[in-house]
C-alpha positions in Angstrom: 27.6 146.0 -2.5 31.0 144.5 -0.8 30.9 140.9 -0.6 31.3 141.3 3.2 28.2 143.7 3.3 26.5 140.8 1.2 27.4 138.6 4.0 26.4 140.3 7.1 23.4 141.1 5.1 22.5 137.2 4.7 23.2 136.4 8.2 20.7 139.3 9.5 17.9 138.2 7.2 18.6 134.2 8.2 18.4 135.6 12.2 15.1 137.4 11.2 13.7 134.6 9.5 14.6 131.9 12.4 13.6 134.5 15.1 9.9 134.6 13.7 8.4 131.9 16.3 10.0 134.0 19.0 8.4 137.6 17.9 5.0 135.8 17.2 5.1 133.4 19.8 5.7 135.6 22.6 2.6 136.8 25.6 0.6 139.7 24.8 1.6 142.7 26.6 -1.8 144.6 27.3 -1.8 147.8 27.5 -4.8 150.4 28.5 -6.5 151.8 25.3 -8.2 154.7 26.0 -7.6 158.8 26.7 -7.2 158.4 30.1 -4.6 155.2 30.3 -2.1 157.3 28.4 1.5 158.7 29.8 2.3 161.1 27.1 1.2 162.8 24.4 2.8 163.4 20.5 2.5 164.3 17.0 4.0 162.4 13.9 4.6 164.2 10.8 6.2 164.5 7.4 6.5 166.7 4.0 2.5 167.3 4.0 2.9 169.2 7.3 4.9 171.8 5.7 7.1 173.7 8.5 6.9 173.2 11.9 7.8 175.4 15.0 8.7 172.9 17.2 9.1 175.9 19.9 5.0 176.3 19.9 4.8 172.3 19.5 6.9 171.5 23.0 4.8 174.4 24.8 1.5 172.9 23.8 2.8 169.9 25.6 3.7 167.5 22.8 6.3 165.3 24.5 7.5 163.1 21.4 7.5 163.1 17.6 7.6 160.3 14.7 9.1 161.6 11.9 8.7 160.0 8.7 13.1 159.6 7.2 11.2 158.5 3.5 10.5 155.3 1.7 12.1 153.2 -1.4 9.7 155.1 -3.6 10.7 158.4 -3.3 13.7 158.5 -0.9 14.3 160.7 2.2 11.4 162.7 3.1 12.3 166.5 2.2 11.7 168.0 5.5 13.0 165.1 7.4 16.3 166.8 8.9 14.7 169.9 9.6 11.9 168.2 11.2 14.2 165.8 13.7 16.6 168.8 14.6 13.7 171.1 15.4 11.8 168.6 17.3 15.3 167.5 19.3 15.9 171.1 20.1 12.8 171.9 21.5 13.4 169.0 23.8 10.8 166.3 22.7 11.6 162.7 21.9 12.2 161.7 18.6 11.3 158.6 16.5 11.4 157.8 13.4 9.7 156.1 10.2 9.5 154.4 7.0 6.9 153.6 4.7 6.8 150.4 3.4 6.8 148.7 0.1 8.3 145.8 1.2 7.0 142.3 -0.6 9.5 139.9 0.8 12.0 140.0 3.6 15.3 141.0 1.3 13.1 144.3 0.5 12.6 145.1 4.1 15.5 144.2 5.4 16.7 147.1 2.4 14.0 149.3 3.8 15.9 148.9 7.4 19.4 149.4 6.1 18.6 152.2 4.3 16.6 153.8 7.6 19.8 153.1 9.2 21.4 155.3 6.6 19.5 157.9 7.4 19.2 158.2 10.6 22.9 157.5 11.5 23.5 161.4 12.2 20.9 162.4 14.2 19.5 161.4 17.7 16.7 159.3 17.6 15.5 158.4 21.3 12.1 156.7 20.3 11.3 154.0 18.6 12.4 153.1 14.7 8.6 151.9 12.8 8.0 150.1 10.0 4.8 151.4 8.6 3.3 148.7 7.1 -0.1 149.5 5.7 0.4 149.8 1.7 -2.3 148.0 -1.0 1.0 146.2 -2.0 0.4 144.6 1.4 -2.6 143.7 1.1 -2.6 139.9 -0.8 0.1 138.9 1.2 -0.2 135.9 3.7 -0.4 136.4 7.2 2.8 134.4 7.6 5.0 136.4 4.5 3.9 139.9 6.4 5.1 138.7 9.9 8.2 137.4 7.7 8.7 140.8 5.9 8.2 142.6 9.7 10.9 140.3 11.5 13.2 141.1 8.9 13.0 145.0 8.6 12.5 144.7 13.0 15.8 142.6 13.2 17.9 144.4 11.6 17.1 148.0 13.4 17.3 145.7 16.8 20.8 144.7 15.3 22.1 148.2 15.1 20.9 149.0 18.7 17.3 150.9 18.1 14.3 150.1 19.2 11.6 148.7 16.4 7.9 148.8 16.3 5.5 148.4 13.9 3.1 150.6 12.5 -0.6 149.7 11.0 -4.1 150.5 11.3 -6.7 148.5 13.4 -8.0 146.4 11.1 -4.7 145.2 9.9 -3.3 144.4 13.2 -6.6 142.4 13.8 -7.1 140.5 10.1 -3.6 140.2 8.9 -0.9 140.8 11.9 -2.4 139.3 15.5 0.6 137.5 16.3 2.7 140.2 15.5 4.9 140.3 18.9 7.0 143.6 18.0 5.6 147.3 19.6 3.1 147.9 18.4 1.7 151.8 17.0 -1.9 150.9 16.5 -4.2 154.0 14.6 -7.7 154.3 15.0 -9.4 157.3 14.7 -12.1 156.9 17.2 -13.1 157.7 21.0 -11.1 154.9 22.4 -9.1 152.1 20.9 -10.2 148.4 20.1 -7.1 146.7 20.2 -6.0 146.3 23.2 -2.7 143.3 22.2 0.6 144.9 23.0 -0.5 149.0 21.7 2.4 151.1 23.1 0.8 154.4 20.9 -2.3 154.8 19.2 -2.6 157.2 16.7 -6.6 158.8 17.3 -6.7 161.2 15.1 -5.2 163.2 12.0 -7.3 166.0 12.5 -5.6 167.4 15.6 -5.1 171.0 16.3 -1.7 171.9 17.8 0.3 175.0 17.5 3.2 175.1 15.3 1.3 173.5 13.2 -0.3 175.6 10.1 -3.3 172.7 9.5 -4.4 169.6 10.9 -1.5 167.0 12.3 -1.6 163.3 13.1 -2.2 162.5 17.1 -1.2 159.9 19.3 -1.0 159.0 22.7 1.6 157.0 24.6 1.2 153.6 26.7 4.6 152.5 27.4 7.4 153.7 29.5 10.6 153.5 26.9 12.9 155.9 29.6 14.5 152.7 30.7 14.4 150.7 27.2 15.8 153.7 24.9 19.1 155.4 27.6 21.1 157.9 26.5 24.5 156.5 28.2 24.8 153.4 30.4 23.9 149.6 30.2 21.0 147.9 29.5 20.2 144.4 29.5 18.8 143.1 25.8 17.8 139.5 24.8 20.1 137.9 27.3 22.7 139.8 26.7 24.0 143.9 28.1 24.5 146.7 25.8 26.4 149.8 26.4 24.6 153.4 24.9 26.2 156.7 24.7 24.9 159.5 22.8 21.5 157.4 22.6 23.4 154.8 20.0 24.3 151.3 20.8 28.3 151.1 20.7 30.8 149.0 19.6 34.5 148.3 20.6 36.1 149.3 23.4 34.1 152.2 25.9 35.5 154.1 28.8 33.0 154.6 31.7 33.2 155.1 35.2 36.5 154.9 35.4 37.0 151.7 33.7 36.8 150.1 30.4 34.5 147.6 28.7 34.2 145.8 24.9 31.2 145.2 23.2 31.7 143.1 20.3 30.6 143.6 16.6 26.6 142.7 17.8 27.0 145.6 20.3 27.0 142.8 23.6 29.3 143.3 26.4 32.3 140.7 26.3 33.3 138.9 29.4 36.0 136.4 30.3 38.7 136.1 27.9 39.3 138.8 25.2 42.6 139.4 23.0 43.1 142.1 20.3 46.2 143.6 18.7 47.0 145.3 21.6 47.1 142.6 24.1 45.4 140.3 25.9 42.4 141.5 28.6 40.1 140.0 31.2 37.0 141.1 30.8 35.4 140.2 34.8 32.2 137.9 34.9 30.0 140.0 37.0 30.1 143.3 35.1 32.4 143.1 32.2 34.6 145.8 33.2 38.8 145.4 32.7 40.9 143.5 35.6 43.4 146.0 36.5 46.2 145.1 38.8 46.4 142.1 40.3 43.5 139.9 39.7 42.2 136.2 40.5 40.7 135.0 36.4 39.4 131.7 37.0 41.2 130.2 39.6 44.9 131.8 38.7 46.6 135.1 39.4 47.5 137.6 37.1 48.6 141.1 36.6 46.5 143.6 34.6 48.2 147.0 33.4 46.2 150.3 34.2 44.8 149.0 30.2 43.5 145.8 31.8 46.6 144.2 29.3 47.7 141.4 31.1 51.4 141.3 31.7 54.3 139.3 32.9 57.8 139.1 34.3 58.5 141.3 37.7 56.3 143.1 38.9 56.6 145.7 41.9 53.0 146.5 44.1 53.7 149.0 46.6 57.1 147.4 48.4 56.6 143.7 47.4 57.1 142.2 44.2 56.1 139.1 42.6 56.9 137.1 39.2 53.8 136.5 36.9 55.7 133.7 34.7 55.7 134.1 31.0 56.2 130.5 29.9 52.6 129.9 31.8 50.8 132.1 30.3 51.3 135.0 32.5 50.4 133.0 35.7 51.6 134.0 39.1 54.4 131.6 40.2 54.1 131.1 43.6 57.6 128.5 44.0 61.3 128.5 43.2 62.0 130.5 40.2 65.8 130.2 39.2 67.3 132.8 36.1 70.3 134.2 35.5 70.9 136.8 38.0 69.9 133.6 41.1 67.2 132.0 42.7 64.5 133.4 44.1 61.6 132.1 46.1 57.9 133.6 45.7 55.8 132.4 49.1 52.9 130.2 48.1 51.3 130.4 51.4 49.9 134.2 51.2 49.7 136.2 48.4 52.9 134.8 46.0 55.2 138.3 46.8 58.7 137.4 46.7 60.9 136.6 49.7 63.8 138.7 51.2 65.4 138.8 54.5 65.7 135.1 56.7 63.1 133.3 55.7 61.7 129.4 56.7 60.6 127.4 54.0 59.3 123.7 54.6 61.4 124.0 57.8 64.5 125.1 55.9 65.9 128.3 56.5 67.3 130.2 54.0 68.4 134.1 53.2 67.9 136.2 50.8 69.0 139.6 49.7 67.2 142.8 49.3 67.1 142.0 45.4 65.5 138.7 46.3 68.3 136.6 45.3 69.2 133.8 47.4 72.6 133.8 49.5 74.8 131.0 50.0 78.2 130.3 51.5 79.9 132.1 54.3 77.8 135.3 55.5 78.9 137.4 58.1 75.9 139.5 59.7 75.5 142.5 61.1 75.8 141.3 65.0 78.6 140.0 64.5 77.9 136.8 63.7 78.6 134.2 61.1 76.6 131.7 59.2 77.1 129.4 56.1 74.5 128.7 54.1 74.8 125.6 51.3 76.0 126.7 48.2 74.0 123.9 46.6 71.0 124.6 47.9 71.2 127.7 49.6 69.9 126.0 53.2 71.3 127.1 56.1 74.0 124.9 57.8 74.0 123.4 61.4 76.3 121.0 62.9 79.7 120.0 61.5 80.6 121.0 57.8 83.5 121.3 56.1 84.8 124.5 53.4 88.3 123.7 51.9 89.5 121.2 54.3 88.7 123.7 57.2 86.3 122.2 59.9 83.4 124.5 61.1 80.7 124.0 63.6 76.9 125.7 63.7 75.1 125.4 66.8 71.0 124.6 66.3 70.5 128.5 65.4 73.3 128.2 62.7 75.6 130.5 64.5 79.2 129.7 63.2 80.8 128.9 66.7 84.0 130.5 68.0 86.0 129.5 71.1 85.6 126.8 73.5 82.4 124.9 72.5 81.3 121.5 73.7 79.6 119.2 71.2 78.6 115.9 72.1 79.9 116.2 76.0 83.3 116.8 74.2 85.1 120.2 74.0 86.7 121.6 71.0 88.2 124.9 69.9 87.3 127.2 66.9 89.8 130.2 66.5 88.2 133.8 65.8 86.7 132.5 62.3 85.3 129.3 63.2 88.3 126.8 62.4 88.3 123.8 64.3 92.2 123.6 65.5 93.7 120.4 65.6 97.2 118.8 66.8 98.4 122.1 68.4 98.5 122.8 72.2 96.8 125.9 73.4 97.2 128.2 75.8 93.4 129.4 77.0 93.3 132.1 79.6 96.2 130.7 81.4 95.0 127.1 81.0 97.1 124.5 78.6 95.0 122.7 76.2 96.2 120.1 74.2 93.8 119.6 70.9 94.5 116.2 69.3 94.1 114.9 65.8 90.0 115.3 66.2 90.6 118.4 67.8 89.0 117.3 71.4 91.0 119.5 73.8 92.4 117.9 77.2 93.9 119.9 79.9 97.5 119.6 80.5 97.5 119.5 84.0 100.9 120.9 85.4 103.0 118.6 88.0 104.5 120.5 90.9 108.2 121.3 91.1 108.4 119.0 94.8 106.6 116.1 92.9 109.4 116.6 90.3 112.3 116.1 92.4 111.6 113.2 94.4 110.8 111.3 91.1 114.3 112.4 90.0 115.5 111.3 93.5 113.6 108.0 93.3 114.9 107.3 90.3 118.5 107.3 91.4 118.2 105.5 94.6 117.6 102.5 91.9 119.8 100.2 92.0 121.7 99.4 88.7 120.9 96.1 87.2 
């Protein structure tokens, strides 16, 4: 055997061995022990039955059969694969058992691995039993049987089957009474006298059932396995959820209604956190299934590929796009983000998407392009109009600025102003691309301006030609001193 068989194989038996005050511990499940109590009816059967038309069995109404797959002493039973394919095709339930030789719980635990063998290619929808009834048996402690049953029940509850234990009366009662597995109780009587946990009874070996060419072993069934044993889906298991398709526990990752789950090596559904080669996944905490898309994981947003592989960098949803940052493990930045191509800003007050068009932010406006990329400097828009944004910091501009010794003004809108505009009670003049002109006169629908050093215009107010020549005159009626 591999050393990592050896392994697995020590931490089953140690988990069967620690898990004995829990399966001998645990309430009796009573169950009705007589004819009339029962749901279903079955046959088990082995080599001494000879051939079996399972056809003849189903139609006498046989609804399930335990088939023995062998024991350590003389290895698969000869007529177990015809016996569980007949039985599956004619539509009953199948189980399946081993008789035990078992002394201590490394044999058993053997006696399960190699059921496991066995059985690994076929359906088995009932139960897997450990048949523990040999002379072998029979000087045993109480305590070293329920040991040796833990550790062959375990293991088959390991690999995703259902175990139950098989005895007669008397041994359940003397020898196995805190036994807290399924239990398969035989008794051939009128009604049973164990009445602690029995989910079959086996009443007699002497019944008549066609397809059968003699006598067969009979038993009746007290407990409902349709939602226990499923043949795809989830069930819940010690705690935990496993996943069955095919009637066998799975492994790995399974697709399912449209989604995808992973059960880990013990066959239990992985939530939260989960990384393989592949990629990294979360797994979400109510059912287990992938996040796909964009997804909320424990109080921070990421992006999930179709795969559920988390992802980062740019990503486009519908006509918005947002930035899941790969130096933050993937997280949605919802801020400033600044890279080669510009800076961009992703709005942290909705949903993170990144920001085009005019846009406020903590009272600042700002603009940015259909890429996302913020604008600066001198833009000229569509109406017409003209505004400068700071090539620092990308803010729009209001009020006086200057670009290359060139004086601007932008009213409280951040329109770059043109003509006549007063500021401050105070007029000034901006030519046809927002300069401020200085130290020139101008000539403004037929008015005279003079702009001074500051560029404060004052009228020039004309004086009339009459006014002009009596000054003249006045002036030369002085006399010379």
């Amino acid at each position: 055997m591999k050393k990592g068989i050896k392994e697995l194989a020590k931490r089953t038996l140690a988990l069967a061995l620690t898990v004995t005050a829990i399966w001998t511990l645990q309430p009796a499940e009573v169950h009705a022990v007589n004819s009339s109590g029962n749901i279903a009816q079955g046959v088990d059967v082995s080599k001494h039955n000879g051939s079996v038309n399972w056809s003849q069995v189903a139609a006498s109404g046989m609804k399930f059969a335990f088939i023995k797959a062998g024991s350590t002493n003389s290895g698969v039973d000869p007529n177990f694969d015809a016996n569980i394919k007949g039985a599956a095709a004619a539509g009953l339930k199948t189980g399946v058992y081993v008789y035990s030789y078992a002394t201590t719980p490394e044999a058993a635990q053997n006696e399960a691995n190699l059921v496991l063998q066995w059985i690994s290619n076929y359906t088995v929808n009932y139960p897997v039993v450990f048949d523990i009834e040999d002379k072998c048996h029979k000087n045993l402690s109480n305590q070293q049987l329920i040991d040796i049953i833990n550790a062959f029940c375990t293991t088959i509850d390991a690999a995703g089957y259902h175990p139950m234990v098989y005895s007669y009366k008397n041994m359940f009662t003397s020898k196995l009474s805190i036994c807290g597995w399924d239990k398969w109780v035989a008794q051939y009587s009128s009604n049973c006298d164990y009445n602690n946990n029995v989910c079959f009874w086996q009443y007699s070996s002497y019944g008549k059932v066609n397809g059968f060419g003699s006598r067969v072993d009979v038993n009746y069934q007290y407990k409902d396995y349709s939602t226990l044993i499923i043949p795809e889906g989830f069930i819940a298991h010690n705690g935990q959820t496993r996943f069955y398709r095919n009637w066998k526990m799975q492994r790995g990752w399974v697709d399912y209604n449209d989604t995808r789950y992973y059960l880990d090596g013990a066959g239990n559904l992985v939530r939260g956190w989960f990384t393989d080669d592949k990629g990294t996944y979360y797994l979400t905490p109510e059912d287990g299934q992938i996040a796909r898309g964009q997804y909320t994981a424990e109080g921070n947003n990421y992006y999930f590929t179709a795969e559920g592989i988390k992802t980062a960098g740019l990503v486009t949803v519908g006509e918005q796009k947002f930035y899941y940052d790969p130096l933050n493990n993937g997280i949605m930045k919802k801020e400033w983000y600044s890279d080669e191509k510009g800076n961009f800003y992703f709005f942290d007050r909705t949903d993170g998407h990144m920001l085009t068009g005019d846009q406020v932010i903590d009272g600042l406006k700002f603009l940015f392009g259909a890429d996302g990329i913020r604008q600066s400097g001198m833009i000229a828009r569509e109406d017409g109009s003209s505004y400068y944004y700071d090539p620092a910091t990308g803010q729009m501009v209001s009020g006086w600025f200057n670009i290359a010794d060139k004086t601007y003004y932008a009213d409280e809108l951040g329109h770059i102003v043109t003509g006549i505009y007063p500021v401050a009670k105070q007029n000034y003049y901006f030519d046809e691309k927002g300069v401020l002109i200085r130290n020139q006169v101008l000539d403004l629908n037929g008015v005279q301006y003079q702009a001074d050093e500051n560029g404060i215009l004052t009228e020039i107010v004309p004086v009339p030609e009459e006014d002009t020549a009596a000054a003249a005159a006045q002036a030369s009626a002085q006399p010379v001193k």
